[in-house]
N, C-alpha and C positions, 0 to 999 in steps of 0.2 A: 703252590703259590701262583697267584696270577687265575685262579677258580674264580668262577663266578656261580654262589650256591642260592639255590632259594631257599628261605625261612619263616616260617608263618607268623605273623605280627606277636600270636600267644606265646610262642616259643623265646622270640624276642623279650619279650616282657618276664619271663621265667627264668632265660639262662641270659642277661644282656650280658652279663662280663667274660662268659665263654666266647662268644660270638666276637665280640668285641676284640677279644685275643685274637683270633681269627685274622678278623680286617687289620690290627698292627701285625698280626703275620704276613700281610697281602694280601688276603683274599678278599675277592669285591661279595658283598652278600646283598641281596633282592627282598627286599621285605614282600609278606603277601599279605592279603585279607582277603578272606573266603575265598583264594584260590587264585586272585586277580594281584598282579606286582601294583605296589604302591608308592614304594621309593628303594634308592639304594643307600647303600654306606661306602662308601670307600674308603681304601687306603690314602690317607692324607697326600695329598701331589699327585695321586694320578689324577688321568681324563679319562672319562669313558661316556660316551653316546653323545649328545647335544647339552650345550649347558643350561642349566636349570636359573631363570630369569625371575626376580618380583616383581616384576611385573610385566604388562603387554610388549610385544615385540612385532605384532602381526599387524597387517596395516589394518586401520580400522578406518576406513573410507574417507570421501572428502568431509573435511571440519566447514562447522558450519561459524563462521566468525560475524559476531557481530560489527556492522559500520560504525566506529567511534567519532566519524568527522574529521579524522584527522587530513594529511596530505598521501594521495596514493604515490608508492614510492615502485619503483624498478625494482627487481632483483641487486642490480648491479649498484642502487642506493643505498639498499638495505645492507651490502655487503662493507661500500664504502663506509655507512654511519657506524657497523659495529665492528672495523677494523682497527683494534689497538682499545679495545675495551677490554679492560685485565691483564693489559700490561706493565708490568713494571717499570715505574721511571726510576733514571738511573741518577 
């Protein structure tokens, strides 16, 4: 328990319910294609490595905003205007 096996994608697709037993046994297994890992399976609640995101996490430079005309506001405006927006009144 607690293995981490690798298994080729073919293999996967020929025995997934053996394997499958596997990972609700514990065992973390590593998918390959042509020899290169391409995702894991895990056991339900564990963590293991970085978590896997849909979408971007990485900064992607400065945004280029268009000027709409409006009022240029401060940080400290912009803080003030959206504090207690989705709050619940009681």
């Amino acid at each position: 328990m607690g293995d981490i096996r690798e298994v080729p994608l073919r293999e996967l697709n020929q025995q997934t319910s053996r394997i499958m037993a596997r990972v609700e046994a514990g065992e973390t297994v590593t998918i390959t294609k042509d020899g290169i890992p391409i995702g894991d399976i895990v056991p339900r609640g564990s963590r293991m490595g970085r978590p896997s995101y849909p979408f971007r996490t990485d900064p992607m430079g400065p945004l280029d905003l268009p000027d709409l005309g409006g009022p240029v506001l401060t940080d400290a405006e912009i803080d003030e205007t959206l504090r207690g927006i989705g709050a619940i009144d009681d």
